[in-house]
PDB file of N, CA, C and O in Angstrom:
ATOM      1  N   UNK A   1     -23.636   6.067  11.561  1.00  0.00           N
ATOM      2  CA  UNK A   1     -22.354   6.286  10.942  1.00  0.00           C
ATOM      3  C   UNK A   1     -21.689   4.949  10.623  1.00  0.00           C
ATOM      4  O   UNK A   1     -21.205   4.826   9.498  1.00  0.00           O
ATOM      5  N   UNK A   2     -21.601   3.820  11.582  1.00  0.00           N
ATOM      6  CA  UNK A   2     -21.005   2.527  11.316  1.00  0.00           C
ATOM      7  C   UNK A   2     -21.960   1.543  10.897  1.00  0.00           C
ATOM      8  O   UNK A   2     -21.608   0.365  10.833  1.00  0.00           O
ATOM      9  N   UNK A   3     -23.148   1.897  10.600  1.00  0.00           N
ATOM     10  CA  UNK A   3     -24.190   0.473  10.435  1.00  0.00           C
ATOM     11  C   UNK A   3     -24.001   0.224   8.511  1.00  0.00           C
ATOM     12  O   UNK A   3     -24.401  -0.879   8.137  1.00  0.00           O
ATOM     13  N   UNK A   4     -23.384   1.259   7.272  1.00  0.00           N
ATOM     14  CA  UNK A   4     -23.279   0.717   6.317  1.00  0.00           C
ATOM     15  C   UNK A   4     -21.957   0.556   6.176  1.00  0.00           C
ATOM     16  O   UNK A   4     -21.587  -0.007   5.146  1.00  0.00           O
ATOM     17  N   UNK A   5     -21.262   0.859   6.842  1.00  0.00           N
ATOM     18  CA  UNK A   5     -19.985  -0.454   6.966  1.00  0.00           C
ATOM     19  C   UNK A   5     -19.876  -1.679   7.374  1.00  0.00           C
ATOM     20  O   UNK A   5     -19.170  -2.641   7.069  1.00  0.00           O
ATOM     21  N   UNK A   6     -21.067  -1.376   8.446  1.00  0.00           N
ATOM     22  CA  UNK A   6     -21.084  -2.908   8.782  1.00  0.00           C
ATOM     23  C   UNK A   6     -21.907  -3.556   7.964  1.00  0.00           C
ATOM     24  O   UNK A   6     -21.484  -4.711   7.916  1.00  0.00           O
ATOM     25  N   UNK A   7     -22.675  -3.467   7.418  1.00  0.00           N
ATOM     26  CA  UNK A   7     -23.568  -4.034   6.805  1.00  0.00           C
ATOM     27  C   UNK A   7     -22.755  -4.563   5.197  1.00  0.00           C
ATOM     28  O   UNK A   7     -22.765  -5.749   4.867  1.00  0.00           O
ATOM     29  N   UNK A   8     -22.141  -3.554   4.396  1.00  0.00           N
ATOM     30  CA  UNK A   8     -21.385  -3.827   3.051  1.00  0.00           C
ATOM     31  C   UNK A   8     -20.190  -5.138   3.810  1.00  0.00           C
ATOM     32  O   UNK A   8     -20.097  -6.201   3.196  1.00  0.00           O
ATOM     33  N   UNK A   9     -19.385  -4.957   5.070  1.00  0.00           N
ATOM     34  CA  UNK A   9     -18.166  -5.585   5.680  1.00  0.00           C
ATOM     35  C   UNK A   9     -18.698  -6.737   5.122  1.00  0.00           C
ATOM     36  O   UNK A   9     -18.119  -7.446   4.298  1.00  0.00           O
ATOM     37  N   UNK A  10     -20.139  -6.971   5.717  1.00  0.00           N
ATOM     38  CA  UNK A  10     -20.342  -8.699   5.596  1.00  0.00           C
ATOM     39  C   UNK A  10     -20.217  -9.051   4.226  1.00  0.00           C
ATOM     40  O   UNK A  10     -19.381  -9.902   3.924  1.00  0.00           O
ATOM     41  N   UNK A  11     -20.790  -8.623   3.517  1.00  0.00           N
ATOM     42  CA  UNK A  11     -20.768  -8.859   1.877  1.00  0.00           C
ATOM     43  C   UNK A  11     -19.554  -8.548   1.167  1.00  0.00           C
ATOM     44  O   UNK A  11     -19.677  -8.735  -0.043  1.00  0.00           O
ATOM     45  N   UNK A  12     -18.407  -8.129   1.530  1.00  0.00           N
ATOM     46  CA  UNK A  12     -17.074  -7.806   1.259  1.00  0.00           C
ATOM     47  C   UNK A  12     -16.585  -9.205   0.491  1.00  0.00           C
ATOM     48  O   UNK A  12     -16.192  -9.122  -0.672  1.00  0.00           O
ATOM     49  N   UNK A  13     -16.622 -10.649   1.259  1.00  0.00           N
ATOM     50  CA  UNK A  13     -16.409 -11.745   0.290  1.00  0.00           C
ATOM     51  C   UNK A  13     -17.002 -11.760  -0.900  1.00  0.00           C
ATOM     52  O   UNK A  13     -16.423 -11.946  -1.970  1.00  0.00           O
ATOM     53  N   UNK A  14     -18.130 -11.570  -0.748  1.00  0.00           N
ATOM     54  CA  UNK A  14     -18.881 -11.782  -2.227  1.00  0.00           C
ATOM     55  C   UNK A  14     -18.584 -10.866  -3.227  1.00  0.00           C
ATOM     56  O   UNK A  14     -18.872 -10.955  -4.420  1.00  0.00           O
ATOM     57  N   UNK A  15     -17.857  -9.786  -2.527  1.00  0.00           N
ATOM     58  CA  UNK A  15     -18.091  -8.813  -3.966  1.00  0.00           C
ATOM     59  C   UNK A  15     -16.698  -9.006  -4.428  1.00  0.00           C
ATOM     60  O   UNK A  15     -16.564  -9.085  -5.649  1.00  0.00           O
ATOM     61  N   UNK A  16     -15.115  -9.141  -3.341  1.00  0.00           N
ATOM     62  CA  UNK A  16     -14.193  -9.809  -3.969  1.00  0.00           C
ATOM     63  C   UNK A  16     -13.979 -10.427  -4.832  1.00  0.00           C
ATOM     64  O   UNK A  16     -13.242 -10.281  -5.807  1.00  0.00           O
ATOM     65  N   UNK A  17     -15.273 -11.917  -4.202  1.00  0.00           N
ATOM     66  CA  UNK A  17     -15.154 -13.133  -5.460  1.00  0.00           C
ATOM     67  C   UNK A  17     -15.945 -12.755  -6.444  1.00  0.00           C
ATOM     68  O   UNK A  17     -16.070 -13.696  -7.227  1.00  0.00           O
ATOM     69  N   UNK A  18     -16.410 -12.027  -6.706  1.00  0.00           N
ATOM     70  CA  UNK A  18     -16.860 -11.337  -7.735  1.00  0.00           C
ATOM     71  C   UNK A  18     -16.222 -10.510  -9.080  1.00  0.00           C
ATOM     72  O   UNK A  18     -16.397 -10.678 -10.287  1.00  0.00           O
ATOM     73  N   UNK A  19     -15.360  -9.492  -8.270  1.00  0.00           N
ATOM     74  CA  UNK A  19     -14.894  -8.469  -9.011  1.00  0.00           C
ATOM     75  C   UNK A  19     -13.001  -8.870  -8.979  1.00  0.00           C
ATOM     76  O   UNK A  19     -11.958  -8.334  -9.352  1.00  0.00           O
ATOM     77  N   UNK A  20     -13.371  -9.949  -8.389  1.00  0.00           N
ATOM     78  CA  UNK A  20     -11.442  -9.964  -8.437  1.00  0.00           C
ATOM     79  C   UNK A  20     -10.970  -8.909  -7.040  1.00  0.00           C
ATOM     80  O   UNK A  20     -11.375  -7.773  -6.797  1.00  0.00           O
ATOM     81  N   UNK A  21     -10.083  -9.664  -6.347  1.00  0.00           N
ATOM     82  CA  UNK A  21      -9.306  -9.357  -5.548  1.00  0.00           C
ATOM     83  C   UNK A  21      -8.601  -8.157  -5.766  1.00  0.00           C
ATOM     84  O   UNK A  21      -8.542  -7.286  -4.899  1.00  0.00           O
ATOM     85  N   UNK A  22      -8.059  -8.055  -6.880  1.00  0.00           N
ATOM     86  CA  UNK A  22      -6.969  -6.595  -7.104  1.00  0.00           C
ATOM     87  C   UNK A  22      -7.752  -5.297  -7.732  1.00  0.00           C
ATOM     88  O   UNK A  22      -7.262  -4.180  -7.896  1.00  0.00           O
ATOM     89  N   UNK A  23      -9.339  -5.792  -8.101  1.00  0.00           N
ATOM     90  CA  UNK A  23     -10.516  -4.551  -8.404  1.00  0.00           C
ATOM     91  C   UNK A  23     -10.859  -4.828  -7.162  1.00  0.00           C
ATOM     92  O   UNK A  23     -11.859  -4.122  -7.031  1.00  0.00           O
ATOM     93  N   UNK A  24     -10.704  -5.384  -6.154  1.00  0.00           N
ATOM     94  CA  UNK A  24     -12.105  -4.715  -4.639  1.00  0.00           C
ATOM     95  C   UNK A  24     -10.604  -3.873  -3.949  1.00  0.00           C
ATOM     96  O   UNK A  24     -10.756  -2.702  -3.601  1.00  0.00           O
ATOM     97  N   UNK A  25      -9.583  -4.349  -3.829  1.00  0.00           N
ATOM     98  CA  UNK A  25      -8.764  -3.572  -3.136  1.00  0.00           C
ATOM     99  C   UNK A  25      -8.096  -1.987  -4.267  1.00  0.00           C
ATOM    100  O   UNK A  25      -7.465  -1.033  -3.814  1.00  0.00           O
ATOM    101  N   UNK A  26      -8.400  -2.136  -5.353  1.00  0.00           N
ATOM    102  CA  UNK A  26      -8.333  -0.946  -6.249  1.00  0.00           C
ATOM    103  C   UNK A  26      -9.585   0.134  -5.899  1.00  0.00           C
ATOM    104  O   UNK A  26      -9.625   1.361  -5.993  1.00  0.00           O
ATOM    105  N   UNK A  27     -10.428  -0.697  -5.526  1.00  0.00           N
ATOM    106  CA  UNK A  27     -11.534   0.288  -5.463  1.00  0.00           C
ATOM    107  C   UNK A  27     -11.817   0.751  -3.542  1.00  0.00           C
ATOM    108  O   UNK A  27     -12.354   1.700  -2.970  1.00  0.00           O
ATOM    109  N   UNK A  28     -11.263  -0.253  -3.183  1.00  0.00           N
ATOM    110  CA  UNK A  28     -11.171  -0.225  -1.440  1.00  0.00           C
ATOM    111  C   UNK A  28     -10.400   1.679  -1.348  1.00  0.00           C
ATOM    112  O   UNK A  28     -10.760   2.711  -0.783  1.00  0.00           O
ATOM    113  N   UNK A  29      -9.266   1.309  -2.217  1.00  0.00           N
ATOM    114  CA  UNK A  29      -7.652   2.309  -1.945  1.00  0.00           C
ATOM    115  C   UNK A  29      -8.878   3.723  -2.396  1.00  0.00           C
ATOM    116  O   UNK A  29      -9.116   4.627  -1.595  1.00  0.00           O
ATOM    117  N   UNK A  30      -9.514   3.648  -3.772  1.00  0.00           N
ATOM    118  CA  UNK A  30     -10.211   4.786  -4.361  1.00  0.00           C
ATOM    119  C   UNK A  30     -11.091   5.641  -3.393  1.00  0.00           C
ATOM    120  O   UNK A  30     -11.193   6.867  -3.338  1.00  0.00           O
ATOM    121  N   UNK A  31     -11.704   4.670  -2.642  1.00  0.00           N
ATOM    122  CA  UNK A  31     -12.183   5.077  -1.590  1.00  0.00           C
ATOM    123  C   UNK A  31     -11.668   5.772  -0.403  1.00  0.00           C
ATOM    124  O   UNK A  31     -12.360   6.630   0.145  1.00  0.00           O
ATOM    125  N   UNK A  32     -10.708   5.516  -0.046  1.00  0.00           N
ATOM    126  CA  UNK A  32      -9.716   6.162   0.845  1.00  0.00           C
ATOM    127  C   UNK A  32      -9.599   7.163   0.451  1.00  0.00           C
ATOM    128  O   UNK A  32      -9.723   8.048   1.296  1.00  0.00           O
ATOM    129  N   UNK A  33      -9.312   7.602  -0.956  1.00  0.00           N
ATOM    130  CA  UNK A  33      -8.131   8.891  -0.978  1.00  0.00           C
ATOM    131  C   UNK A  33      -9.289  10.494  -0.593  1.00  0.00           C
ATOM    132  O   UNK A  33      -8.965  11.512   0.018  1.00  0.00           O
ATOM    133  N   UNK A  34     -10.329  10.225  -1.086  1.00  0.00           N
ATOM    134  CA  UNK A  34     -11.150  11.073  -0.193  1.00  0.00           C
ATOM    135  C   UNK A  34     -10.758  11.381   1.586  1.00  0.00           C
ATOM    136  O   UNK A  34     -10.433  12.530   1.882  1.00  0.00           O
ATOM    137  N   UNK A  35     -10.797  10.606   2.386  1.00  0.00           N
ATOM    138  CA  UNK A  35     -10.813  10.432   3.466  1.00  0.00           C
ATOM    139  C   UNK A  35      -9.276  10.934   3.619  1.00  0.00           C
ATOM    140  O   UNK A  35      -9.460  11.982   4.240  1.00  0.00           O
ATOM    141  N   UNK A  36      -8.077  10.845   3.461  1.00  0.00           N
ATOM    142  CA  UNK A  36      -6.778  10.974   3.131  1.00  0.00           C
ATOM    143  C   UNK A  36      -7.260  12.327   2.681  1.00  0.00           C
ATOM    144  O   UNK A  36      -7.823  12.864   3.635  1.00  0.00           O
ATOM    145  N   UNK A  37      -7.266  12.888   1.899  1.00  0.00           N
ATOM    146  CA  UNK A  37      -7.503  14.617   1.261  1.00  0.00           C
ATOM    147  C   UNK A  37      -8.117  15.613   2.351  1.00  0.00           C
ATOM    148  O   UNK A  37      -7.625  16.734   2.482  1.00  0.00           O
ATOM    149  N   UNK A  38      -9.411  15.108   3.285  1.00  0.00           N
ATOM    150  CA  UNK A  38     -10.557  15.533   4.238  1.00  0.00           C
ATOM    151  C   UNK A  38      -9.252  15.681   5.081  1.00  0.00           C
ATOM    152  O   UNK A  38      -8.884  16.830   5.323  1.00  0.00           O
ATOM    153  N   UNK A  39      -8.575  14.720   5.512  1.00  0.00           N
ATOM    154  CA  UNK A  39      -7.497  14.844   6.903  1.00  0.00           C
ATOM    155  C   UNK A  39      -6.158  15.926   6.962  1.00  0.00           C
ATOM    156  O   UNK A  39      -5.709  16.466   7.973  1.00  0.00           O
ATOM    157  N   UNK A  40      -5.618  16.077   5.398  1.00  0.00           N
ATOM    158  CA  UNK A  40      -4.479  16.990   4.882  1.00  0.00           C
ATOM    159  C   UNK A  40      -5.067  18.126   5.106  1.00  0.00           C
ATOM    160  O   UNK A  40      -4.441  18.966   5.753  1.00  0.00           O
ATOM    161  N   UNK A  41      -6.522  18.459   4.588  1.00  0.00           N
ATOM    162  CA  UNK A  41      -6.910  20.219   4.967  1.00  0.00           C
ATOM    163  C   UNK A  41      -7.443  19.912   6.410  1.00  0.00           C
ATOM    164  O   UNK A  41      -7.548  21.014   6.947  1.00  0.00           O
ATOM    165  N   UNK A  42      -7.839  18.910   7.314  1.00  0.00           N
ATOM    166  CA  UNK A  42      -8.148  19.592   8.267  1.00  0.00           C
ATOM    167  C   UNK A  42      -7.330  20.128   9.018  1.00  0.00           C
ATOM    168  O   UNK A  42      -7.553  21.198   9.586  1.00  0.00           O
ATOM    169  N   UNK A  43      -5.521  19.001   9.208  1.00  0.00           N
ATOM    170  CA  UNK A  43      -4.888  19.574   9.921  1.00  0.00           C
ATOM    171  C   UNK A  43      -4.183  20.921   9.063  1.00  0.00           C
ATOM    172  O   UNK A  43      -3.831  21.969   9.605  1.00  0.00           O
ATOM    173  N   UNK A  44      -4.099  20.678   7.925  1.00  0.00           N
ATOM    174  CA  UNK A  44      -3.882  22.530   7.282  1.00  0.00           C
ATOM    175  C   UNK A  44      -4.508  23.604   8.203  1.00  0.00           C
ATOM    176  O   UNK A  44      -3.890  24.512   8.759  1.00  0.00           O
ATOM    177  N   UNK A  45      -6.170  23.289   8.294  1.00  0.00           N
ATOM    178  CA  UNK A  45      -6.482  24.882   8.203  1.00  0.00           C
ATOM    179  C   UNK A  45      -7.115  25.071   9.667  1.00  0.00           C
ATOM    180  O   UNK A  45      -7.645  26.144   9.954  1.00  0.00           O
ATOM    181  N   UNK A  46      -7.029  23.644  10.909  1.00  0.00           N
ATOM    182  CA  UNK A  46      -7.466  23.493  11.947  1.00  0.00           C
ATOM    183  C   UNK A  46      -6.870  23.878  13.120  1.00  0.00           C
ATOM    184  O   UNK A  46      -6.095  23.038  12.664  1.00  0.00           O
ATOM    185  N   UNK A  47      -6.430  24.281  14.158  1.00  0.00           N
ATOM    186  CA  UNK A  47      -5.583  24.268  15.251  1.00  0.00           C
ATOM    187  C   UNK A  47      -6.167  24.048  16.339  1.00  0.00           C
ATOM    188  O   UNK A  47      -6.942  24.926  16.719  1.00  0.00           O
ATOM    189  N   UNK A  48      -6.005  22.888  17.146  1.00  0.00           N
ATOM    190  CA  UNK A  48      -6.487  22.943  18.425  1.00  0.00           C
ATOM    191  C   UNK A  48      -5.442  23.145  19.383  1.00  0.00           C
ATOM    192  O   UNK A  48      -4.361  22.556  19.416  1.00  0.00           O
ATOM    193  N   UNK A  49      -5.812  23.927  20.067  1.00  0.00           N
ATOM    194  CA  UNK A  49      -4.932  24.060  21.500  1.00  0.00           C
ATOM    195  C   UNK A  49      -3.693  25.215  20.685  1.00  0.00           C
ATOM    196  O   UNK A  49      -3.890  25.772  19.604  1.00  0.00           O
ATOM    197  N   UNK A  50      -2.577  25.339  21.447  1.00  0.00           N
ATOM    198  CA  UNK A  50      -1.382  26.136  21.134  1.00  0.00           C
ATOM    199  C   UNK A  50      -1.234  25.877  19.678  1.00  0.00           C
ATOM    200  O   UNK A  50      -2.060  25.031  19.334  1.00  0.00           O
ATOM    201  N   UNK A  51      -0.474  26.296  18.670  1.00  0.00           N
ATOM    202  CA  UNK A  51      -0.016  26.411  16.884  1.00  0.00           C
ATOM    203  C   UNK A  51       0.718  25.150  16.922  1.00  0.00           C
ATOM    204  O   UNK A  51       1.823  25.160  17.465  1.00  0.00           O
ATOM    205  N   UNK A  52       0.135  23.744  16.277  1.00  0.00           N
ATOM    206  CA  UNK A  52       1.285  22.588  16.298  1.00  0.00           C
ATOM    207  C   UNK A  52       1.524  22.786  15.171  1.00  0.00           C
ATOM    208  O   UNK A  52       0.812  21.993  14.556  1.00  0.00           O
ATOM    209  N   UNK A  53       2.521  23.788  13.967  1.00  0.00           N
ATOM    210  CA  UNK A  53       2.791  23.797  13.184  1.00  0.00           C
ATOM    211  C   UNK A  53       4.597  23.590  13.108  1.00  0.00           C
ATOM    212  O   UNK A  53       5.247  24.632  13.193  1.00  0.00           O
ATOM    213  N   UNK A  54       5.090  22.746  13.009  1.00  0.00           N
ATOM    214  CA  UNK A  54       6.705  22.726  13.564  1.00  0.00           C
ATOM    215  C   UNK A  54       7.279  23.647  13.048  1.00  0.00           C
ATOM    216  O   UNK A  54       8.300  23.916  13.681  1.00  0.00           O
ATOM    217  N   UNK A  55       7.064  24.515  11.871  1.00  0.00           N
ATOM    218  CA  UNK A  55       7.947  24.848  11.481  1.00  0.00           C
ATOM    219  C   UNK A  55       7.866  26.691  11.785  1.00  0.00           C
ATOM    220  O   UNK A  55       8.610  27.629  11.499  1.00  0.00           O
ATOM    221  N   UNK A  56       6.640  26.568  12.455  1.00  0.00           N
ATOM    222  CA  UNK A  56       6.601  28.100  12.884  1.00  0.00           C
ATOM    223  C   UNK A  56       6.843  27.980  14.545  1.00  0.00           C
ATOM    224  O   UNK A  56       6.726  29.016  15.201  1.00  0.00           O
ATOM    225  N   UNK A  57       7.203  26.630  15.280  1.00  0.00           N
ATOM    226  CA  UNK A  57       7.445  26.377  16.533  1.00  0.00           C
ATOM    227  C   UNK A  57       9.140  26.910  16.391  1.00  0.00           C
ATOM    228  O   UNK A  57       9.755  27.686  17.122  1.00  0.00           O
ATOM    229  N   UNK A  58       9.559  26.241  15.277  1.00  0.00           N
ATOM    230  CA  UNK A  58      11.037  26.416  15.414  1.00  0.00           C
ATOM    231  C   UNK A  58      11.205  27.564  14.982  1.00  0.00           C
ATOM    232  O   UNK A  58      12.384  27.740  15.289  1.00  0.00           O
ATOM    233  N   UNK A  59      10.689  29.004  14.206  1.00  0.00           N
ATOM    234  CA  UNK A  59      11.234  29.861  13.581  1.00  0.00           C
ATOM    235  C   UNK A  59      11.041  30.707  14.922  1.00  0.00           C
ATOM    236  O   UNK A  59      11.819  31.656  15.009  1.00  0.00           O
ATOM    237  N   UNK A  60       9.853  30.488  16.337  1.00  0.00           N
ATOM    238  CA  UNK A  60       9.660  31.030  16.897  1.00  0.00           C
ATOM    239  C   UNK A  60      10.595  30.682  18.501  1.00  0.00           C
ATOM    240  O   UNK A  60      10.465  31.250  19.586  1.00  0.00           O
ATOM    241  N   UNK A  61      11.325  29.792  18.196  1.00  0.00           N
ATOM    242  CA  UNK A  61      12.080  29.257  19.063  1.00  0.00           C
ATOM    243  C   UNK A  61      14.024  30.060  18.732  1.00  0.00           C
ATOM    244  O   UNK A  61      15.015  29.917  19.447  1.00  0.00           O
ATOM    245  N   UNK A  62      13.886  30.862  17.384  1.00  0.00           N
ATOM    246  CA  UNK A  62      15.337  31.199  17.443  1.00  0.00           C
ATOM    247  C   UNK A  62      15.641  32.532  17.889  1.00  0.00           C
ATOM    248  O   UNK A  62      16.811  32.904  17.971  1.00  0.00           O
TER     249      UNK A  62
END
């Protein structure tokens, strides 16, 4: 799971000085938003333990 991160990490300078600083971190962010989307539905459609949904904690609290 971590050996082609580690492996691209090292080469991260080169491809900077390569592609320009504001294309490796444009394409760094592109990469994220996958990972960011995966996390919004898990806690959507996941529950561990008791309902941590606040807003059905509080409708169930009046």
């Amino acid at each position: 799971m971590t050996l082609f991160p580690k492996v691209l990490g090292g080469y991260s300078g080169g491809i900077s000085d390569n592609i320009g600083f504001a294309n490796f971190f444009l394409i760094t962010f592109l990469i994220g938003i996958p990972v960011l989307i995966l996390i919004y539905l898990v806690d959507k459609h996941v529950v561990i333990g008791s309902n941590d949904d606040p807003v059905e904690l509080s409708t169930k609290l009046e």
